[in-house]
C-alpha positions as CSV (number, residue, x, y, z in Angstrom):
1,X,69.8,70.7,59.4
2,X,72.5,72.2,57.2
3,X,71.2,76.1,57.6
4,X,71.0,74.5,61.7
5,X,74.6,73.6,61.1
6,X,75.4,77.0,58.9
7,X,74.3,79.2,62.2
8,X,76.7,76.9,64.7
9,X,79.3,77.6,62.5
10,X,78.9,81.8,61.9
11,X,78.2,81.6,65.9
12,X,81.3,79.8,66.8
13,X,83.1,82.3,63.9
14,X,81.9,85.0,66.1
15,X,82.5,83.4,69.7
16,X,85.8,82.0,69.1
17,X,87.3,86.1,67.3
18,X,86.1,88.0,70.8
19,X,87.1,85.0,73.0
20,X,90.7,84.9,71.0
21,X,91.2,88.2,71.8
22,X,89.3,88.9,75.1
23,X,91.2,90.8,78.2
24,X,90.0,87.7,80.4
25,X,93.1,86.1,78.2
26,X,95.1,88.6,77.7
27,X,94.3,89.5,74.4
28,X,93.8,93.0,72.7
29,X,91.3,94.2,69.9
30,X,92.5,91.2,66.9
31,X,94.5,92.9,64.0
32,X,95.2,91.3,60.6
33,X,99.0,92.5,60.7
34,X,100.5,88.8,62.2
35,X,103.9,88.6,59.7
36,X,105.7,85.6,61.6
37,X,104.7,82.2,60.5
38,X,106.1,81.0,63.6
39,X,106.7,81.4,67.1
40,X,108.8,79.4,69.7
41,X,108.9,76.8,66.5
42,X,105.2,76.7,66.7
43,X,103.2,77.2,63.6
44,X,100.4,80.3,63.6
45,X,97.0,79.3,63.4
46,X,94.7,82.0,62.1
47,X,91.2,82.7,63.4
48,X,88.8,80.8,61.1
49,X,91.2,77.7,60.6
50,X,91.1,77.7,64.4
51,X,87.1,77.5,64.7
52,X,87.0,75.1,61.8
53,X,88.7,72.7,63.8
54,X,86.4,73.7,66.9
55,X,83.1,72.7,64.7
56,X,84.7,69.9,63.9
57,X,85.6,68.4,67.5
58,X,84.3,68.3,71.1
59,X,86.5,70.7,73.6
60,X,88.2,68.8,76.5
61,X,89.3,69.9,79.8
62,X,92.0,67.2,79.8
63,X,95.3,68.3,79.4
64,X,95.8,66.2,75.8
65,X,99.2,68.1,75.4
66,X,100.9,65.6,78.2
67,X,103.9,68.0,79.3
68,X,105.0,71.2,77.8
69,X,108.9,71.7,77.6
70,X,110.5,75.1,76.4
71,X,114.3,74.6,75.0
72,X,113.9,70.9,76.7
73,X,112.7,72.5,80.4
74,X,109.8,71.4,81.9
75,X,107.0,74.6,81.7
76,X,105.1,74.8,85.3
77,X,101.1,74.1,85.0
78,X,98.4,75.3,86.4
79,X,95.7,73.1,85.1
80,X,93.0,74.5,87.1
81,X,93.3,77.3,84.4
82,X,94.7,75.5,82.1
83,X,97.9,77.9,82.1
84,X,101.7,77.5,81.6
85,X,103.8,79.5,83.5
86,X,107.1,80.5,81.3
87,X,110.3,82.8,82.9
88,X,112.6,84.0,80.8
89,X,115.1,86.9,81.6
90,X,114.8,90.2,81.2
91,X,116.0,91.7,77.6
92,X,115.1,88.2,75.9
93,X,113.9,87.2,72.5
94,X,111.4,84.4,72.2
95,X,113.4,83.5,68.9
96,X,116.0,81.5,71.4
97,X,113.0,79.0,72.5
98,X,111.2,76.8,71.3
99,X,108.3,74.6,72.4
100,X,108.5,70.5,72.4
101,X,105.4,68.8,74.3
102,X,105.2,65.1,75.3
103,X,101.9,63.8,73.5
104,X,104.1,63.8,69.9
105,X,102.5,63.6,66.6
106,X,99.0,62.8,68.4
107,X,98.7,66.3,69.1
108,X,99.0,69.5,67.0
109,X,100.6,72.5,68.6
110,X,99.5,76.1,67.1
111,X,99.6,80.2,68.4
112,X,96.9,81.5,68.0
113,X,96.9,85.0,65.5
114,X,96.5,87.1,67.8
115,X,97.9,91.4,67.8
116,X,99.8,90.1,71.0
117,X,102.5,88.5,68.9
118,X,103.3,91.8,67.3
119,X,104.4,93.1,70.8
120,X,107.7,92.8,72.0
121,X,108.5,90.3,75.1
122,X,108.8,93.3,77.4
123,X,105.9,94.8,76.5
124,X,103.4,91.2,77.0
125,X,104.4,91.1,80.6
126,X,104.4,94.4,81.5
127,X,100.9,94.8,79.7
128,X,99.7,91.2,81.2
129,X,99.1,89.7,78.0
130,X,99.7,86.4,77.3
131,X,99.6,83.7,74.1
132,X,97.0,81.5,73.2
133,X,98.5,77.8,72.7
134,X,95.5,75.7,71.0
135,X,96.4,71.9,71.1
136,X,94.1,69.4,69.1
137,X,93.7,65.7,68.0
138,X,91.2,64.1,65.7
139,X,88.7,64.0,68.1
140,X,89.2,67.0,70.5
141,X,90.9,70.9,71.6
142,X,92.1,72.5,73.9
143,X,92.8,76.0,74.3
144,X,95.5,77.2,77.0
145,X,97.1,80.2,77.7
146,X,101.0,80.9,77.5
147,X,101.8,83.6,80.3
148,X,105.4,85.0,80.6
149,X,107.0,86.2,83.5
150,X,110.8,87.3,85.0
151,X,110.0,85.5,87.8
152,X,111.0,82.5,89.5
153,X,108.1,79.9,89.3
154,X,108.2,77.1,92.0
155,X,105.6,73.9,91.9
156,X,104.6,71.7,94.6
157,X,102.6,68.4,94.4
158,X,101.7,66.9,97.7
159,X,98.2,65.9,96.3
160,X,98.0,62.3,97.4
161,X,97.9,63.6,100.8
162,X,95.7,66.2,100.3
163,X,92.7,66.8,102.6
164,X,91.3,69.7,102.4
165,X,91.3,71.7,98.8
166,X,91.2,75.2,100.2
167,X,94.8,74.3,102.6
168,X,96.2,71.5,101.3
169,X,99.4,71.7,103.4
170,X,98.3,70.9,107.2
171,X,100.4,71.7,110.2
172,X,101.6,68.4,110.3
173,X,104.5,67.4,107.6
174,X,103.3,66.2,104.6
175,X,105.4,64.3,101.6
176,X,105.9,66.5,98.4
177,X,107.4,66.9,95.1
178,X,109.1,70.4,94.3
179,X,110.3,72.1,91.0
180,X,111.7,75.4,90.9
181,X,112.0,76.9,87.4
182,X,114.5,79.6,86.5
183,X,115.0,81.4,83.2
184,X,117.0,78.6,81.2
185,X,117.3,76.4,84.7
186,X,115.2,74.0,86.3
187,X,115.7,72.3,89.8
188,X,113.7,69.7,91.9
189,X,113.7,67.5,94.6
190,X,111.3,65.5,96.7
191,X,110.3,67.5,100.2
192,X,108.7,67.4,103.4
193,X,106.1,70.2,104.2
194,X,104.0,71.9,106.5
195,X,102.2,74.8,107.4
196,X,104.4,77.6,110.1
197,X,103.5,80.8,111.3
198,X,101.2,82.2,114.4
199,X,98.3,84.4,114.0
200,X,98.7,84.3,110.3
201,X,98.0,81.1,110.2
202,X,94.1,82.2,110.3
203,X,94.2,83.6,106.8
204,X,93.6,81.5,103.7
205,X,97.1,82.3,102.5
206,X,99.9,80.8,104.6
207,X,103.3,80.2,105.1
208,X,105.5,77.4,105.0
209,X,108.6,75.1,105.9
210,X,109.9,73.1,103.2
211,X,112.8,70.1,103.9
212,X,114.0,68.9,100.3
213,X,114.8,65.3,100.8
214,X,116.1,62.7,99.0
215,X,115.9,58.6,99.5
216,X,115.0,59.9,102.9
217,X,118.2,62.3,103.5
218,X,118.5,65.9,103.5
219,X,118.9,67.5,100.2
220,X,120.9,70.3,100.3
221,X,120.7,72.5,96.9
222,X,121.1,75.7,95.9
223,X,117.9,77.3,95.5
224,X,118.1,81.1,93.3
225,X,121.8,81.6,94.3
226,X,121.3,82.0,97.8
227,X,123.0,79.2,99.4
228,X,123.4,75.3,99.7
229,X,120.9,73.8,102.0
230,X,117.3,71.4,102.9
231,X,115.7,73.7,104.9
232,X,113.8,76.8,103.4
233,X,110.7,78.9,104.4
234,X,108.1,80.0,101.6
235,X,107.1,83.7,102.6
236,X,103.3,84.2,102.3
237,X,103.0,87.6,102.3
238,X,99.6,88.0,102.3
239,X,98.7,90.6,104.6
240,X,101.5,92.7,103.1
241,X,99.8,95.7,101.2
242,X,102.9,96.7,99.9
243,X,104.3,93.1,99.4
244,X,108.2,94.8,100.0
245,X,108.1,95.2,103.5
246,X,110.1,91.9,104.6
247,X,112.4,91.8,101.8
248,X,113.0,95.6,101.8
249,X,113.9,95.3,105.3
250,X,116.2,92.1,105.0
251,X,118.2,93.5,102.1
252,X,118.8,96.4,104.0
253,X,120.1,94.4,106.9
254,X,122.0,92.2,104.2
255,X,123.3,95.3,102.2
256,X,125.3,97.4,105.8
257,X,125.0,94.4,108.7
258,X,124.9,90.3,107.9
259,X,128.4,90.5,106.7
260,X,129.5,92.7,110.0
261,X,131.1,90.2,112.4
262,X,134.2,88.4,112.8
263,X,133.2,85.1,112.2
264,X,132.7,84.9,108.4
265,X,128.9,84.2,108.4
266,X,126.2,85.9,106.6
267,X,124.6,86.9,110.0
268,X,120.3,87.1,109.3
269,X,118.1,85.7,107.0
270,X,118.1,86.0,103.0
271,X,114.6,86.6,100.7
272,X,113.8,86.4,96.8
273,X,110.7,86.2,95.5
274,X,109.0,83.2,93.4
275,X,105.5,82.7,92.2
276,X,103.9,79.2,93.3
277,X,101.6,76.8,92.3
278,X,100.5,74.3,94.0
279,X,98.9,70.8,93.1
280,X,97.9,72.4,89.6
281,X,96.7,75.6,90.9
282,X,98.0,79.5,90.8
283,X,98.8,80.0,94.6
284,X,100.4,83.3,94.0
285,X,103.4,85.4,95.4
286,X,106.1,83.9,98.1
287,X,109.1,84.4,99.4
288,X,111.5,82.2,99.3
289,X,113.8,82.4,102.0
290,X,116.9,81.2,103.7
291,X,115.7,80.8,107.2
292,X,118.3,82.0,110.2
293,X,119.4,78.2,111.6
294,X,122.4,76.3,112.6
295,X,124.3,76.2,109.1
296,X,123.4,79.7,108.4
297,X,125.1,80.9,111.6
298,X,127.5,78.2,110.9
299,X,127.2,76.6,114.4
300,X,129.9,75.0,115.9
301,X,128.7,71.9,118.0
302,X,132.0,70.8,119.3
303,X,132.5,74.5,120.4
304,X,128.8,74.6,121.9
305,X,127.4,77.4,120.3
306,X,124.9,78.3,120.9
307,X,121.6,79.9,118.7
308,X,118.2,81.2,120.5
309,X,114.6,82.8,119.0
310,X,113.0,85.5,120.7
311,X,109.2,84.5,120.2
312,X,107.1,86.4,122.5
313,X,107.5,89.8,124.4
314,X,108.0,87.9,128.1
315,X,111.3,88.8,129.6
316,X,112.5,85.7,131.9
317,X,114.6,86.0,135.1
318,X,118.3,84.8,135.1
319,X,117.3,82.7,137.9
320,X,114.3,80.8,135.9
321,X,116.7,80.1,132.7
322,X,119.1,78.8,134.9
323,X,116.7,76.0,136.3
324,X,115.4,75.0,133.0
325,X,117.7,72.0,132.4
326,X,117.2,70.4,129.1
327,X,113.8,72.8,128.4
328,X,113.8,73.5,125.0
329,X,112.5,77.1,125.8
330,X,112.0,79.4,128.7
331,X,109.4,81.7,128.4
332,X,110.1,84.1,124.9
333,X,113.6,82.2,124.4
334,X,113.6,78.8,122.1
335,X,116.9,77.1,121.8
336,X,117.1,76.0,118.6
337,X,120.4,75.0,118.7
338,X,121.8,72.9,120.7
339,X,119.0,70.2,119.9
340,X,119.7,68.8,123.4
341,X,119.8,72.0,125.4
342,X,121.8,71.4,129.2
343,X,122.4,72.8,132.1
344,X,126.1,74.6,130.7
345,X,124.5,76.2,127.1
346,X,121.5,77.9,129.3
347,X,124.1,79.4,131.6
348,X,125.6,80.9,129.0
349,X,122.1,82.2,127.9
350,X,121.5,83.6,131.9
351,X,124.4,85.2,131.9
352,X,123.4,87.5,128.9
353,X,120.0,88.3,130.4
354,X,121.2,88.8,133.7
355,X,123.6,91.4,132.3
356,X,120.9,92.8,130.0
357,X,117.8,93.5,132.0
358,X,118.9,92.8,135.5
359,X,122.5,94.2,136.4
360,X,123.5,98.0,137.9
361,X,125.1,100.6,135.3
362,X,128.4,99.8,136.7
363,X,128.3,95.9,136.1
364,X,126.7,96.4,132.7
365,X,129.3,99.3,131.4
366,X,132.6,96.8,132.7
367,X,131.2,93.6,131.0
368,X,128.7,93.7,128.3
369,X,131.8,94.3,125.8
370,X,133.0,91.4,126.9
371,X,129.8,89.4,125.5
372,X,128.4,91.1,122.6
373,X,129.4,92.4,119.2
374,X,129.1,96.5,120.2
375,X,129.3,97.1,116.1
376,X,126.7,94.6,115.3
377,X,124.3,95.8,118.3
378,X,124.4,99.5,117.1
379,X,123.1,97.9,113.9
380,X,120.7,96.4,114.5
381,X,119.6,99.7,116.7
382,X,120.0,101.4,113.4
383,X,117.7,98.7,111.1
384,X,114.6,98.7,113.8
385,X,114.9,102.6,114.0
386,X,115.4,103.0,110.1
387,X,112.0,100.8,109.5
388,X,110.0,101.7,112.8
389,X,110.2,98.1,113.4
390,X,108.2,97.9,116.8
391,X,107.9,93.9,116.2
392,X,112.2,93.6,116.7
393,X,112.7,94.9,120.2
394,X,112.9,91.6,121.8
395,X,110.5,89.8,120.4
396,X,111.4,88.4,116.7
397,X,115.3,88.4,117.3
398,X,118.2,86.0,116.5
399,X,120.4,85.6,119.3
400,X,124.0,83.9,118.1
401,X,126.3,82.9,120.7
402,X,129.5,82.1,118.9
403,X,132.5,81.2,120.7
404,X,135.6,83.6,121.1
405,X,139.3,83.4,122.7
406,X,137.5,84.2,126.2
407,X,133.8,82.9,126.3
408,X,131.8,84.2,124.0
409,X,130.2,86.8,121.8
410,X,126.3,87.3,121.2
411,X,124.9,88.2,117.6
412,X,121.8,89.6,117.3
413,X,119.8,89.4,113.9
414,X,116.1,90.4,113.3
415,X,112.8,88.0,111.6
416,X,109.5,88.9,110.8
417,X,110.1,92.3,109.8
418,X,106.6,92.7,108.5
419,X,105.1,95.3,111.1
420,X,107.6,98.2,109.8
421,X,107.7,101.2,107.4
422,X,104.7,103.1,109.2
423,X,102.8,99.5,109.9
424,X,101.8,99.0,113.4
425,X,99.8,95.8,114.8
426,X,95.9,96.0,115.1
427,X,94.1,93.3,116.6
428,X,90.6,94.5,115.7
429,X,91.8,95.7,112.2
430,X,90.9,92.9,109.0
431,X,94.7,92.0,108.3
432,X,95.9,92.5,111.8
433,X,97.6,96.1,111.4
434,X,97.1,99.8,110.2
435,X,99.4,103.2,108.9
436,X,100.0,105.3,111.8
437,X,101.3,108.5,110.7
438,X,103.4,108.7,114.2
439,X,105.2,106.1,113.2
440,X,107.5,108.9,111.7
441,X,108.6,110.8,114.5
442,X,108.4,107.7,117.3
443,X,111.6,106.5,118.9
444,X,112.1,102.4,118.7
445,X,114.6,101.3,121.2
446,X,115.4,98.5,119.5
447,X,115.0,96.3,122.4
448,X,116.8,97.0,126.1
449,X,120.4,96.0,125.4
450,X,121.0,98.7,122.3
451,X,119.3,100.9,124.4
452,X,121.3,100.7,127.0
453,X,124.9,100.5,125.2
454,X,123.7,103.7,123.6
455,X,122.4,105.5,126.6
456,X,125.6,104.6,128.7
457,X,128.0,105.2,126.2
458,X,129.8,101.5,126.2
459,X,133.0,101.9,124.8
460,X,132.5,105.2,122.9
461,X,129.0,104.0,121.7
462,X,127.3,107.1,120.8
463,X,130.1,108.4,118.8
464,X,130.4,104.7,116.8
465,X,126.7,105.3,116.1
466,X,127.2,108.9,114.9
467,X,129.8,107.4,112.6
468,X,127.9,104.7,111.1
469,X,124.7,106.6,110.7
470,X,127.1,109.4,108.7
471,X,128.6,106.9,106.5
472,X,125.4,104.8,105.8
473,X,123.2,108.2,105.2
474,X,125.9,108.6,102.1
475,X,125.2,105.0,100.5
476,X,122.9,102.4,101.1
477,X,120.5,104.2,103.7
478,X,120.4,107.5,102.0
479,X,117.1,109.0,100.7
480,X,117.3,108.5,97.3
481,X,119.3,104.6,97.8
482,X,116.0,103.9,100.0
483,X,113.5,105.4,97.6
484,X,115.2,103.6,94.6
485,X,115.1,100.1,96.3
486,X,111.4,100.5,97.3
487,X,111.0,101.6,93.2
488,X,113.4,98.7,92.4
489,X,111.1,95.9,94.7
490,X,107.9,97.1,93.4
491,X,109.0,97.1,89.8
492,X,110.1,94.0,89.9
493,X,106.6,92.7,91.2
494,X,104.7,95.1,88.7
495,X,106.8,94.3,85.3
496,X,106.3,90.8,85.6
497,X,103.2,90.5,85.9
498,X,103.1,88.9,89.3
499,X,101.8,92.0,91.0
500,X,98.5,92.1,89.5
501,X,98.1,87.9,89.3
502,X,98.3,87.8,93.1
503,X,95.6,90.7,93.6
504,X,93.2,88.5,91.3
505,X,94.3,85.3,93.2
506,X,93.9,86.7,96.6
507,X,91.6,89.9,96.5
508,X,91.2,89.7,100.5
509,X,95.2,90.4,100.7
510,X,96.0,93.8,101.7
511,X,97.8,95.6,98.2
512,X,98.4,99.0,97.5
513,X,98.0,100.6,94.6
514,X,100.6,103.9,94.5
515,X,103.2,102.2,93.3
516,X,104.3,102.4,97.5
517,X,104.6,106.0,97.8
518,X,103.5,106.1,101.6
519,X,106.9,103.8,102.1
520,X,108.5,106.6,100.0
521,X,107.1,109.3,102.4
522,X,107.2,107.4,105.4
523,X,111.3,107.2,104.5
524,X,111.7,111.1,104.0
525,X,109.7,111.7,107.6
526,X,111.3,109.1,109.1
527,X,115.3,109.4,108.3
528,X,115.0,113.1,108.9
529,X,113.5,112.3,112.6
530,X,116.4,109.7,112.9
531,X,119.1,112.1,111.8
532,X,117.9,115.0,114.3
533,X,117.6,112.0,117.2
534,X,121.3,111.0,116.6
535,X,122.3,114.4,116.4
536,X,121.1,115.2,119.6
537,X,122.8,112.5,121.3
538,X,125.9,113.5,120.7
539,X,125.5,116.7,122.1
C-alpha cells in the first residue's frame, strides 16, 4: 500500500508540473527564477507544496472560493471554466491590486509559481497567459485560472428563465441581472432582454436588446462613457471576419458627421467593445452600443418629431403612406417615434418621399433644401461611398425629422454597417457574404436622394462635396488616418487577448488572420477611385 501510495504521489508530482504550466492555461516551460513572495497580496505556492495538498484532498468543481473581489470589485466568472475575468488599464502594475474572496479563513488563496509571474502585465495579455489561483480547504481544491484583459467585461444572469443552454435569451423578453466591469469601476443593474436581429438570427451567436430596469422603471446609466440611458444593443459580431467593420464604420461617421447638424444631437449610433459572459459562461466579443432612438435624436414630442427606420429595400408610394393612419410601418419605413403614429406625422413622412423618388427635376431642385440638411446628406454620400456600403442606400437608414422655423428638416444617419470595406451579401455563402475585389472601383449612390442633390447640383452641391472631400482627405479620412484606425481597432482586439478568446469560443465565426490588411488595401483602391470620381464631377 505505501509503495501504491509512493507512485500516486511521484505521478501527481509529475501531472500537476506539466498541467501548471501547460499552454491549455496559459502557462510556459516552469522556471525556478519566481523572486516575489507575493502577488495581488496573495501568497506564492510552489509546485510540490501545491501537489502535497492535492494528495492530500479530493478536487471539486464547486466554486469553494464564494466571490472573488480585486481592490473590493467584484471579478466576473466564468464557472463553466472555472475562470476570472480581470481588466485593468493599459500601463498598470498588479502591485496596486489586491485579491479579497468571500469564503474567509475557510479557504486558502495561493499563485501558483509559475515563469508567468516574471512577465510584465503587458506582456501576459498580449502573450495570452494567464495565472493560476489554487483555492483549498481541509477537505478539497480547486484550481482556476486568473486571465487579464484591457477590456470591458459585462455579465448577464437570466438563468432562472433559461430554456434552452445553447440560446439562453429567446426572442421574447426575458428578466436579467447585468454587471459591467471596467478597470477600477463596476456598474449593474437589473434588465430586460431579448434576442434582435433578422437573418442573423440563424447563427449560434446573436444579438441583443437590453432595457436596464429598476423596481420596474427605466434605468438610465452611463454605460463606458457613452451616454445616460436604459436602452442598449449588444453587438454580436459574429459573422464579422474582421470584427472592425461596424465600429470602424460608426467612428468614422462619429469622428466628420454625428456632430454636423444644427440641432445639438450626436446624430447616429455610438459602439465600444466588451467581452460577455453569460450565465457563468465565456460568450465572447460584443458590441456594446448606443442604439439610434428617441433620446439619442433628442425627440421633441410636443414639437412632433418625428424618427423612421428604413428596414427593407421596398420603396412605398406617397399615396400609400398617406392612407396608412396609425400603421406603425409602411412597407420599408417603421415609425419608431411617435409611438402613436397619425394621420399629420405620416404626411410629413409623404411629403419627403414624394419629393425624393417621385417629383420632376424642377420641383425637386426648388424644394428639397427646404426639407433636408444638404451638409448632412452629402455625408452621408461620402460614408457609404468611403466603406462601399451597398447595405445603406435605403435600406438600414435613420430618417430624423426635427422641427425648424418653417416645417421641418430630415437627418439621415446609417445602421448595420456590416456589409462594407469590400464585403458584399451572399446568400449561398456560409456567413451570408464574400470579398469582391470590384468593390474598389464600384460607385454606391448612397441611396436616391444624395444621388440626386449631387447630380442636380442643389444649392452648389457638387462644389460642397468637392470641399468636404478636400478637407476630410487631409484628416480623418486620409490614407494613413484610415489605415491607422483599422491598426488602432484590431490592436485593441489582439493586445488584450480578446481576439484570440472569441476565435476559440466561436470557431464557426468568420476571423481573419492578417492583422486586416485586405481593409488596408481595400482603403488605398478605394479612396483613390473616390478621389478620381469627385474629381470628375466637377469638371
Amino acid at each position: 500500500m505505501k509503495k501504491i501510495k509512493v507512485l500516486i504521489f511521484i505521478a501527481l508530482l509529475l501531472f500537476s508540473v506539466l498541467f501548471a504550466c501547460s499552454d491549455d492555461i496559459g502557462g510556459n516551460q516552469y522556471g525556478n527564477t519566481i523572486t516575489e513572495s507575493k502577488v495581488m497580496g496573495i501568497e506564492v505556492m510552489k509546485i510540490d507544496d501545491y501537489t502535497k495538498i492535492c494528495v492530500e484532498n479530493e478536487q471539486t468543481t464547486d466554486n469553494i472560493i464564494g466571490d472573488l473581489y480585486i481592490n473590493d470589485i467584484q471579478i466576473p466568472y466564468d464557472s463553466e471554466n472555472n475562470v476570472y475575468y480581470i481588466t485593468v488599464a493599459s500601463g498598470d502594475n498588479l502591485n496596486k491590486y489586491k485579491l479579497t474572496h468571500s469564503a474567509g479563513t475557510a479557504v486558502s488563496l495561493k499563485i501558483l509559481e509559475n515563469t508567468e509571474l516574471e512577465l510584465s502585465l503587458e506582456e501576459i495579455i498580449s502573450a495570452g497567459k494567464n495565472y493560476k489561483l489554487f483555492a483549498y480547504n481541509n477537505t478539497q481544491y480547486l484550481l482556476c485560472r486568473l486571465i487579464f484583459t484591457y477590456m470591458p467585461v459585462m455579465t448577464i444572469d437570466n438563468s432562472g428563465t433559461v430554456v434552452d443552454y445553447n440560446y439562453p435569451i429567446t426572442p421574447d423578453i426575458s428578466e436579467g441581472f447585468m454587471t459591467l466591469t471596467d478597470a477600477g469601476t463596476k456598474q449593474k443593474s437589473d434588465i430586460l432582454i431579448n434576442v434582435r436581429g433578422g437573418s442573423s438570427r440563424a447563427f449560434p451567436k446573436v444579438s441583443y436588446k437590453m432595457n436596464l430596469v429598476a423596481d420596474g422603471k427605466k434605468n438610465d446609466m452611463n454605460l463606458l462613457g457613452m451616454r445616460n440611458d436604459d436602452d442598449w444593443v449588444l453587438l454580436a459580431i459574429y459573422t464579422d471576419e474582421s470584427k472592425i467593420r461596424d465600429r470602424l464604420s460608426y467612428d468614422l461617421w462619429s469622428a466628420f458627421a454625428a456632430k454636423n447638424n444644427n440641432f445639438g444631437l450626436h446624430n447616429g449610433p455610438q459602439i465600444k467593445y466588451i467581452e460577455l459572459i453569460l450565465n457563468g459562461r465565456y460568450w465572447g466579443l460584443y458590441g456594446l452600443v448606443v442604439p439610434v432612438d428617441k433620446k439619442q435624436q433628442k425627440i421633441d414630442d410636443v414639437q412632433s418629431e418625428i424618427l423612421c427606420k428604413i428596414e427593407s429595400w421596398e420603396i412605398p408610394k406617397a399615396a400609400e403612406i398617406r392612407e396608412s393612419a396609425s400603421a406603425r410601418s409602411v412597407d420599408s419605413i417603421f415609425m419608431k417615434h411617435p409611438d402613436e403614429p397619425d394621420e399629420a406625422s405620416w404626411n410629413i413622412v409623404a411629403d419627403l418621399v414624394g419629393l425624393i423618388f417621385e417629383s420632376d427635376d424642377d420641383v425637386f431642385m426648388k424644394e428639397i433644401a427646404k426639407v433636408v440638411d444638404i451638409d448632412n446628406v452629402l455625408d452621408y454620400w461620402i460614408l457609404v461611398n468611403v466603406i462601399s456600403g451597398e447595405d445603406n442606400g435605403w435600406k438600414n437608414m435613420f430618417m430624423t425629422f426635427k422641427r425648424n422655423y418653417s416645417g421641418y428638416t430630415a437627418l439621415l444617419c446609417p445602421w448595420d454597417c456590416d456589409l462594407s470595406w469590400g464585403v458584399t451579401w451572399d446568400a449561398d455563402a456560409p456567413l451570408f457574404w464574400q470579398y469582391r475585389e470590384k468593390e474598389l472601383t464600384e460607385f454606391i449612390g448612397a441611396g436616391v436622394l444624395p444621388n440626386r442633390i449631387i447630380l442636380s447640383d442643389v444649392n452648389g452641391a457638387r462644389k460642397k462635396l468637392s470641399n468636404k472631400w478636400r478637407s476630410l482627405r487631409r484628416g480623418v479620412l486620409s490614407d494613413d488616418a484610415l489605415i491607422n484606425r483599422v491598426s488602432e481597432l484590431t490592436d485593441e482586439l489582439k493586445s488584450s487577448g480578446t481576439w484570440d478568446r472569441e476565435v476559440q469560443r466561436w470557431p464557426s465565426g468568420g476571423h481573419v488572420y492578417d492583422d486586416n490588411g485586405y481593409i488596408k488595401n481595400f482603403i488605398k483602391g478605394r479612396m483613390k477611385f473616390l478621389d478620381d470620381y469627385i474629381e470628375k464631377i466637377n469638371r
